[in-house]
KEGU-520827 format. One record per atom (N, C-alpha, C, O): residue in three letters; x, y, z. Coordinates in steps of 0.1 Angstrom, whole numbers, padded with zeros to 4 digits, always signed. Example, Ala and Ser with C-alpha at 12.3 -4.5 7.8 and 13.67 -1.06 7.14 Angstrom:
# residues 2
ALA+0132-0057+0078
ALA+0123-0045+0078
ALA+0132-0033+0078
ALA+0142-0033+0085
SER+0128-0022+0071
SER+0137-0011+0071
SER+0129+0000+0079
SER+0134+0011+0080
This chain:
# residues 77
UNK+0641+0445+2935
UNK+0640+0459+2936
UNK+0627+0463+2942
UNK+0617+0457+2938
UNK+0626+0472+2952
UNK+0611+0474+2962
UNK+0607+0481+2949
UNK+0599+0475+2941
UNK+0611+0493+2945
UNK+0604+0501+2938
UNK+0593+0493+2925
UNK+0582+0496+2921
UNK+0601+0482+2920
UNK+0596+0478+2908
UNK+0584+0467+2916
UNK+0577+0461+2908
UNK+0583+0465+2926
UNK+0574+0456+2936
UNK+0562+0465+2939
UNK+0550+0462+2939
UNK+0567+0477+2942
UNK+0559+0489+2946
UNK+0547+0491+2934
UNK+0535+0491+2935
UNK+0555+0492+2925
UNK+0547+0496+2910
UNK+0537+0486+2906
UNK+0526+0488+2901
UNK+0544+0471+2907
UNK+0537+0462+2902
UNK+0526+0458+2909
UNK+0518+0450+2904
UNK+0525+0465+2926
UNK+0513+0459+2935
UNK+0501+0471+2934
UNK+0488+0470+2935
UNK+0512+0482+2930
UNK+0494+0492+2928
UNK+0487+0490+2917
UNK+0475+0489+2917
UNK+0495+0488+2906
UNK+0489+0486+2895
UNK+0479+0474+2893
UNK+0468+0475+2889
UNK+0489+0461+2898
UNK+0476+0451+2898
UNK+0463+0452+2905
UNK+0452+0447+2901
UNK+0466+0461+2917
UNK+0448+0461+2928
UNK+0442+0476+2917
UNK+0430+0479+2919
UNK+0450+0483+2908
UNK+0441+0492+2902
UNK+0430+0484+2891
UNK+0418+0482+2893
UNK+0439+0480+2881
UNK+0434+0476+2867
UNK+0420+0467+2868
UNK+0417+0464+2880
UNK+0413+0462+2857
UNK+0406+0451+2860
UNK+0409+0438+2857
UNK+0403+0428+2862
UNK+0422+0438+2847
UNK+0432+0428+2837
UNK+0445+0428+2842
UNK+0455+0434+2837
UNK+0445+0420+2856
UNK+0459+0423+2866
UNK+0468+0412+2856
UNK+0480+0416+2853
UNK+0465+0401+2853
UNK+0473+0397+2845
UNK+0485+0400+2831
UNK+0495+0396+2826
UNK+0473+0416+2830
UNK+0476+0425+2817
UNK+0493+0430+2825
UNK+0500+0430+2816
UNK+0500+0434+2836
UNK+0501+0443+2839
UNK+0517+0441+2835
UNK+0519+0429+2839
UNK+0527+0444+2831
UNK+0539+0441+2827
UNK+0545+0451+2840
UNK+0537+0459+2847
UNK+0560+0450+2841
UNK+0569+0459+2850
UNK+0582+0456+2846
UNK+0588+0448+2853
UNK+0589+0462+2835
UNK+0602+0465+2834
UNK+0612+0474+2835
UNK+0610+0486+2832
UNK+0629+0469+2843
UNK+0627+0478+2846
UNK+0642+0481+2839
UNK+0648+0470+2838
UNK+0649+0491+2834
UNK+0659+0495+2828
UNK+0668+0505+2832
UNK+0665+0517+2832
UNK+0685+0499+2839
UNK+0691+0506+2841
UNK+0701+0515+2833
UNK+0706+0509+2824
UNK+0705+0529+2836
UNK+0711+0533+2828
UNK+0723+0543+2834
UNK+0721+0544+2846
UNK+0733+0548+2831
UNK+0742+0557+2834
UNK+0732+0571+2839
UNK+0739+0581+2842
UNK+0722+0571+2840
UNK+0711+0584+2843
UNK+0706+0580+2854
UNK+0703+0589+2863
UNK+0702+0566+2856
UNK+0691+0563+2869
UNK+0683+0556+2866
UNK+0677+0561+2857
UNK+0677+0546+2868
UNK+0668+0533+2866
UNK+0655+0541+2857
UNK+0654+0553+2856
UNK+0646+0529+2851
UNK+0637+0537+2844
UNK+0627+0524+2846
UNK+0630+0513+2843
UNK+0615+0526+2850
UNK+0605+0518+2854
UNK+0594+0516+2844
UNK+0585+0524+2847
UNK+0591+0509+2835
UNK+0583+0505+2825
UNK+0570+0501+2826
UNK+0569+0492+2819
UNK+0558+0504+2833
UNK+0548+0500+2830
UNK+0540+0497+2827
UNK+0531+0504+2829
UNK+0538+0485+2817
UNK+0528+0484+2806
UNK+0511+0477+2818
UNK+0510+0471+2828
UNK+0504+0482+2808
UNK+0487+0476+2811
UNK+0481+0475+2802
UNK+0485+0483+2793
UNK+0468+0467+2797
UNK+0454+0466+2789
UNK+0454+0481+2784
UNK+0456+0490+2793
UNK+0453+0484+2775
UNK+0442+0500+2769
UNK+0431+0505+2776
UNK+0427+0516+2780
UNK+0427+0493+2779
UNK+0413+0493+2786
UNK+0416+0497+2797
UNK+0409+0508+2798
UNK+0424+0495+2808
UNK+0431+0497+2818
UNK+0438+0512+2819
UNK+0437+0518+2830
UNK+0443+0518+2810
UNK+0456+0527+2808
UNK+0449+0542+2820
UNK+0455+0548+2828
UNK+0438+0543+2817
UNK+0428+0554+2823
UNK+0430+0551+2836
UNK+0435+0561+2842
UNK+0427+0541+2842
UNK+0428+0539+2857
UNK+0440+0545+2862
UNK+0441+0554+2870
UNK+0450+0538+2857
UNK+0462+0539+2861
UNK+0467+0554+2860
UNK+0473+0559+2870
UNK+0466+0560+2851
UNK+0470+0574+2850
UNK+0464+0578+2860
UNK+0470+0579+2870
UNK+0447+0582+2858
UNK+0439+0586+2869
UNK+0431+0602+2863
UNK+0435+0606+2852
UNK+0421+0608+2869
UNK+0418+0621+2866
UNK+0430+0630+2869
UNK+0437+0631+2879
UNK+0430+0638+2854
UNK+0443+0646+2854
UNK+0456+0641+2856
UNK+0465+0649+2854
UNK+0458+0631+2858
UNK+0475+0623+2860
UNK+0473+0622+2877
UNK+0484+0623+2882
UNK+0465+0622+2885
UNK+0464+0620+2896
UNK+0471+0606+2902
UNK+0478+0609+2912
UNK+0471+0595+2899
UNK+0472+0588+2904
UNK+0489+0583+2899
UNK+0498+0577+2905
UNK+0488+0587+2885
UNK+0510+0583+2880
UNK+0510+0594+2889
UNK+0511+0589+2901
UNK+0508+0606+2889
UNK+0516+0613+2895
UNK+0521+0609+2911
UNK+0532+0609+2915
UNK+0507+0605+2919
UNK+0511+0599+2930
UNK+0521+0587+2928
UNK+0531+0587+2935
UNK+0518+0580+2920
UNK+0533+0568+2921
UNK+0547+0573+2917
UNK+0558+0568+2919
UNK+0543+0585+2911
UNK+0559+0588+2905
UNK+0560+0595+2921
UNK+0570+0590+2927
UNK+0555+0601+2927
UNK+0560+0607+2942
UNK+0567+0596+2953
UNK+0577+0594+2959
UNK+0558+0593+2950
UNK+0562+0575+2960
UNK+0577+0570+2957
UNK+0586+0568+2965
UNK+0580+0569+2943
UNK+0588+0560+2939
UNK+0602+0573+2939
UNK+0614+0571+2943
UNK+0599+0581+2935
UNK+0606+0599+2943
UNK+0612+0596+2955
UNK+0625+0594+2956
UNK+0603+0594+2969
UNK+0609+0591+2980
UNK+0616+0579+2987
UNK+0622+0580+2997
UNK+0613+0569+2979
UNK+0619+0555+2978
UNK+0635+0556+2972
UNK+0645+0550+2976
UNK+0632+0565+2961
UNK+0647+0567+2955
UNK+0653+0578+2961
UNK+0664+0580+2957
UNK+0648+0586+2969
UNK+0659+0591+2978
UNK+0663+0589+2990
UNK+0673+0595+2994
UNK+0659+0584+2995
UNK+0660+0574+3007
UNK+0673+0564+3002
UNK+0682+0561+3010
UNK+0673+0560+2988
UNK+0684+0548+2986
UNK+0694+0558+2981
UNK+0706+0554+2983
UNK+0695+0568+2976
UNK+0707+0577+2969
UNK+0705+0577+2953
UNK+0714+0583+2946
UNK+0695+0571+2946
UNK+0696+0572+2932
UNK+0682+0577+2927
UNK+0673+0580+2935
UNK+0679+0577+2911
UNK+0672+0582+2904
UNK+0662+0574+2898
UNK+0668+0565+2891
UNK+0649+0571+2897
UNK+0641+0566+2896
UNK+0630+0570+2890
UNK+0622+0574+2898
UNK+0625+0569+2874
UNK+0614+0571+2867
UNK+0603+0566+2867
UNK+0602+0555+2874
UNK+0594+0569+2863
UNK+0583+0561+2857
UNK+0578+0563+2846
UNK+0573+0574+2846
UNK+0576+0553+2831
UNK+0568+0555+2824
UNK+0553+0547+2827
UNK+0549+0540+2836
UNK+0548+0551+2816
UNK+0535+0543+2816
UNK+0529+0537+2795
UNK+0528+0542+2784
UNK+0527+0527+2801
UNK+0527+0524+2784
UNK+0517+0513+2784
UNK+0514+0507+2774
């Protein structure tokens, strides 16, 4: 799946603990659901000032999933 490739490549060039970085991804009768686990230490980056930066991935992964016809989340954990 690109999107879950998408997720797993920003996240590793964000964090400092690329090893930390998990990507699961869970489909459902609703629309896939993208799991991203990282370090604690980490979790700041990835969100970003103010949700700046999920929010940009949740955009991303927005136009990726409408381009294919389906529904596409992101958590962060």
């Amino acid at each position: 799946m690109a999107a879950q490739d998408l997720v797993e490549y920003v996240a590793r060039n964000l964090v400092d603990d690329p090893d930390a970085v998990q990507v699961e991804v869970h489909t459902g009768p609703d629309g896939t659901v993208i799991e991203l686990h990282v370090a604690e230490e980490d979790m700041g980056k990835v969100i970003g000032r103010n949700g700046s930066v999920a929010k940009a991935l949740r955009t991303l992964l927005k136009v990726m999933s409408a381009r294919d016809g389906e529904t596409v989340s992101l958590e962060i954990s």
